[in-house]
C-alpha positions in Angstrom: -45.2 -7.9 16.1 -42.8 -8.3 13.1 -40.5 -5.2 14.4 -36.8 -5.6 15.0 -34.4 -3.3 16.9 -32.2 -1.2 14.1 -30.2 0.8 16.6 -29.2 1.2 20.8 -29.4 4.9 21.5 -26.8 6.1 23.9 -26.7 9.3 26.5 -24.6 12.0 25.3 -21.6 13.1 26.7 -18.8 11.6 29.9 -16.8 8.4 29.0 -19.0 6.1 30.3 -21.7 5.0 28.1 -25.1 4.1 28.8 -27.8 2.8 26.2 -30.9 4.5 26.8 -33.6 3.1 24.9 -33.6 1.4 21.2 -35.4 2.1 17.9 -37.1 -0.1 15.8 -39.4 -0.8 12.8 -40.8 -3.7 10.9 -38.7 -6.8 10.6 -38.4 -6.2 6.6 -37.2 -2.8 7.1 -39.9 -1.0 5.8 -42.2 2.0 7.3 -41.4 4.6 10.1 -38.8 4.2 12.6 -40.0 4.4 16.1 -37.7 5.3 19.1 -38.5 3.0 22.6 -36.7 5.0 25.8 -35.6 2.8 28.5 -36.6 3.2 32.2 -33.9 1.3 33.5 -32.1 -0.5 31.2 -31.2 -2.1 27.9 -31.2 -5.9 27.4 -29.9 -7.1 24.1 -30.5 -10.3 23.5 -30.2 -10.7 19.7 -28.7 -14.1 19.3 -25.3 -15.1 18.1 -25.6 -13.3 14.8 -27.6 -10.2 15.4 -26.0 -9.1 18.7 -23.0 -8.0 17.0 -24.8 -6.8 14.3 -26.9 -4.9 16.4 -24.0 -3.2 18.2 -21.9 -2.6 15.5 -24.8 -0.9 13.6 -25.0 1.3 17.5 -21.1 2.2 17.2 -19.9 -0.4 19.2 -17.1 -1.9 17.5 -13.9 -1.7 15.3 -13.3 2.1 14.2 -11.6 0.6 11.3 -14.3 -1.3 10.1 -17.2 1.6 11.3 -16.2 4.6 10.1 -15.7 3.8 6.4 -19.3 2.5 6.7 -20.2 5.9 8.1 -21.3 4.8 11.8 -20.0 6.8 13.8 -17.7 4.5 16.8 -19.4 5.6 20.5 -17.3 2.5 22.2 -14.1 1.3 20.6 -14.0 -2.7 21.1 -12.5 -4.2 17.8 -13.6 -7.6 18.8 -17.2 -7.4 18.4 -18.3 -9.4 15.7 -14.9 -11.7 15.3 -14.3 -15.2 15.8 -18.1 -15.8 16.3 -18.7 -19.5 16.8 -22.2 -20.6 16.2 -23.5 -23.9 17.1 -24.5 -25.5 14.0 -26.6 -28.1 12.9 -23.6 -30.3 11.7 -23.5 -34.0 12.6 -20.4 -35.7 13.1 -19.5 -39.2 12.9 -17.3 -41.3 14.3 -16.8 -45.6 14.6 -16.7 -47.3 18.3 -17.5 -50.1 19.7 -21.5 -50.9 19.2 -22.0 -47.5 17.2 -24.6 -47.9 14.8 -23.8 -45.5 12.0 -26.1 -46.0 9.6 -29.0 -45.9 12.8 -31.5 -43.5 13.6 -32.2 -42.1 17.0 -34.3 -39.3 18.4 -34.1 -36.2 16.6 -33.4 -34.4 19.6 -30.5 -36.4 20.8 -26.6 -34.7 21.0 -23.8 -36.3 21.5 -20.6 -35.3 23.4 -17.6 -37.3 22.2 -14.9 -37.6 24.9 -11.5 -36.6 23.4 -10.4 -40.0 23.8 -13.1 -41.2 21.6 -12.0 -38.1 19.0 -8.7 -38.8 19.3 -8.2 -42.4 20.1 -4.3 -43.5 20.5 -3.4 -39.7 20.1 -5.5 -38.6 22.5 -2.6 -38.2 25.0 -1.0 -36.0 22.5 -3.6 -33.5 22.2 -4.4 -33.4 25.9 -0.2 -32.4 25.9 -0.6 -30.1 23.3 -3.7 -28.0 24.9 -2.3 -28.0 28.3 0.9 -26.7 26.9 -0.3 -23.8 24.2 -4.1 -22.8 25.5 -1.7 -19.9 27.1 -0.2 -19.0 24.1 -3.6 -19.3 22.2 -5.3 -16.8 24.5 -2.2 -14.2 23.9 -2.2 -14.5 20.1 -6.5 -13.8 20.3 -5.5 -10.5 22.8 -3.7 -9.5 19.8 -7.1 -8.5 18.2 -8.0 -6.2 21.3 -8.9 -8.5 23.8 -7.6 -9.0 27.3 -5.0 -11.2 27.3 -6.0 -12.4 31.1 -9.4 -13.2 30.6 -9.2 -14.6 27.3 -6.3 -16.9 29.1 -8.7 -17.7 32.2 -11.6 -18.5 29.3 -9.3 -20.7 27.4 -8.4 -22.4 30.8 -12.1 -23.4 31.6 -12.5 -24.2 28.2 -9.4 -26.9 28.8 -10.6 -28.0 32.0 -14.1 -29.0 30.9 -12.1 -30.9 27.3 -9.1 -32.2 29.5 -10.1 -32.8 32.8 -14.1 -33.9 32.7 -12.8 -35.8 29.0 -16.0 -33.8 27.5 -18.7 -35.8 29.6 -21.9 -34.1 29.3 -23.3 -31.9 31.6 -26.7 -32.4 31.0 -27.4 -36.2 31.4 
């Protein structure tokens, strides 16, 4: 209890790389390092801000951005830790009909403006303007290393749940 992975330890040697185990010691980094070897595999599961952490402290990452920091790059994938995109804990407002602004609802209440409500008259507009440049937006991110394909195939879902479900929620 209290511990927290440091590192991913990988198998030496071929091109493909496989974690084998992890080491670890006490969440405020003090005391002995201890070295956990997997039986069959390695599930990181670190959250939105330590997962890239995690693997760019393992090597996996940006040589650019490693090797001055002396970690030594196992897997070269310059787009871990970019473009990361939390989910905050920011509010947003917005008038309508019968919204009560200055109200006070459940604490555990989200709520998933539809674009028309975000964008009102301009809403056609911005569908227009996604449909026509999500391509180009997913070619400008493969710039930064990523596959220009999948990031275009992402983007698309991405547009199809804004666009074509108007951002209804999924979970009502």
């Amino acid at each position: 209890m209290n511990h927290q992975v440091t590192k991913i330890n990988w198998a030496s040697g071929g091109t493909k790389k496989t974690a084998t185990g992890v080491d670890f010691k006490q969440a405020d980094n003090s005391g002995q390092t201890y070295t956990v070897h997997a039986r069959r595999e390695v599930i990181l599961a670190a959250g939105a801000i330590m997962t890239p952490a995690l693997l760019q402290l393992s090597g996996v990452g940006d040589p650019a951005i490693l090797n001055p920091l002396g970690i030594q790059t196992v897997i070269n994938l310059p787009t871990v830790g970019k473009n990361l995109q939390e989910q905050t804990m920011t509010s947003l407002g917005a008038g309508g009909n019968g919204f009560d602004v200055g109200g006070q609802g459940p604490p555990d209440v989200i709520a998933f403006p539809n674009i028309n409500e975000l964008y009102g008259s301009e809403a056609q507009q911005a569908i227009d303007d996604i449909n026509a440049n999500y391509p180009t937006w997913a070619q400008q991110q493969a710039a930064h290393g990523a596959s220009a394909a999948a990031l275009t195939t992402i983007f698309g879902i991405q547009k199809d749940l804004i666009v074509n479900n108007k951002g209804r929620s999924f979970y009502s």
